[in-house]
Every structure is written in structure tokens, then in C-alpha cells.
C-alpha positions, 0 to 999 in steps of 0.5 A: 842861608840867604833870607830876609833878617829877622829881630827875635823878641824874648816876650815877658821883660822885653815886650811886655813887663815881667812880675819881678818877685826875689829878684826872678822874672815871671810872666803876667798871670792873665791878659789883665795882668799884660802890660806892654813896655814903652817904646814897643810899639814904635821900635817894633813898628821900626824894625818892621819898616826896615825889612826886619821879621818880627818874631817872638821866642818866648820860654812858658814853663809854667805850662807844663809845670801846671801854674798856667793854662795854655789858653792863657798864654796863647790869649796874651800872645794874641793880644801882642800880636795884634797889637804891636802886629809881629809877624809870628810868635814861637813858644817853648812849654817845656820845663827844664826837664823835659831836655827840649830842643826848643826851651831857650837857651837852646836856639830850636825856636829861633832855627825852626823860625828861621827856615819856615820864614827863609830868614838869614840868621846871620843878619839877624839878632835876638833881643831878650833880658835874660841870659838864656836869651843871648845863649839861643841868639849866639847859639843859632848865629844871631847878635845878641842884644841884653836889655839889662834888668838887674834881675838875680841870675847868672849873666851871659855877655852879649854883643850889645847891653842896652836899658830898653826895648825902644833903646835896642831897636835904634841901636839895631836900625843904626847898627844895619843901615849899612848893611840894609842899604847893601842888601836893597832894604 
């Protein structure tokens, strides 16, 4: 597929802080609770400058397992989008059982993104802090950048570990300059 690349973005742990409790991850219960991680803005904005979509794939079991409300979720959605000015968000609010196509670490948000925006999953990568991130990104042919957050679960290797979104998205820019210049970016 030729196309535009694209940065898929896990959300909570990435973007934006996750409430960490027993060594698990969860997202913030409110848009008061959303704290948007340094250094997000500026890569982001980064990407964005370098021809990259900016596109959010974000797992919110807590939907369909009655913790949280959808206007919630969405609420904080939008507020990352107008703040860091992403070009789209995909959201997953299925549990585990429902045996969705598009809960991470299944890649059906990153390919149904990819064809509605035309985008070239090969150039792409997905940047995310858990393994279900790096298996959706490997999974729909996409590198695989792991910011490492120590968090109590199983680990996938990805192509790429790094500590930080700010530090990802350099490595990304100095990873594909090459390949931006070749490609007329």
C-alpha cells in the first residue's frame, strides 16, 4: 500500500499519564484527572512537521465493563485532540471477552486507520507502553517503539525501547530521515 506514514499513539501511558495501581495501568477517571506527559506536545508536533498522521489507537475496556462512561472517554479524547492537534483518534471498548477485531493486541484499529486515511503501514510505526501495543503495531506491519514503564505484565520485544514519548518521536524523526528525503518529505 503506498500512502502517507502514520505514528499510532497508545493514549494513557503514552500521551497522557496513566494511574498506576499493583504495578497495572489505568486511564484517568475524568478530564480532571488527564495529565498530558512531557514532551507530547513538542514530538507530536514534530511528527506532524515531518509528514507523519498522528493517529491515537487506544483500548477502553472500562466502557463495556461498566467502570466508565463513554462521554468520558470521549470528553478526554477531545481534549487531546485539541491539544496536541492529532489527526484522529481510534477507540476499542470492548473487553477481552467480547473477541473484537479491534482491542489491541489485534491490529483492527491501526488497519481500519490506515485505509480510511490511505496510509503506508510499512512506513509507519506504533508507539505504545504496553505489549499489547508493539503486538497490534507488529501485527498490522508497523515498527514498534516500547516506552518502558516497568509495569507488572508480560513483555513483547519490540523494535525500538525508549524511556519517553519525547525520546521516541527523535528516534523516529532520526530513524526516517533518510527515508522522508526519498519519499519527497
Amino acid at each position: 500500500m503506498s500512502g502517507a506514514p502514520a505514528v499510532f499513539l497508545d493514549r494513557d501511558g503514552t500521551i497522557n499519564a496513566a494511574v498506576v495501581r499493583a504495578g497495572k495501568p489505568y486511564p484517568p477517571a475524568s478530564l480532571g484527572e488527564l495529565v498530558i506527559l512531557p514532551g507530547a506536545r513538542e514530538g507530536i508536533a514534530a511528527l506532524r512537521d515531518a509528514g507523519f498522521r498522528t493517529i491515537v489507537v487506544t483500548n477502553q475496556p472500562d466502557v463495556a465493563n461498566g467502570k466508565q462512561r463513554r462521554e468520558v472517554v470521549e470528553a478526554i479524547n477531545g481534549a487531546l485532540c485539541a491539544a496536541l492537534a492529532l489527526d484522529d483518534v481510534r477507540v476499542c471498548y470492548h473487553a477481552d471477552a467480547d473477541r473484537c477485531a479491534c482491542r489491541k493486541p489485534k491490529p483492527g484499529l491501526l488497519l481500519d486507520a490506515a485505509r480510511d486515511w490511505r496510509l503506508d503501514l510499512g512506513r509507519s510505526f506504533m508507539i505504545g507502553d504496553r505489549w499489547r501495543d508493539v503486538d497490534a503495531g507488529r501485527a498490522a506491519g508497523c515498527r514498534t517503539v516500547l516506552i518502558e514503564s516497568g509495569y507488572a505484565e508480560q513483555r513483547s520485544e519490540p523494535d525500538f525501547s525508549v524511556s519517553s514519548l519525547a525520546e521516541a518521536c527523535t528516534m523516529i524523526l532520526h530513524a526516517t530521515e533518510g527515508e522522508r528525503h526519498a519519499h519527497g518529505g
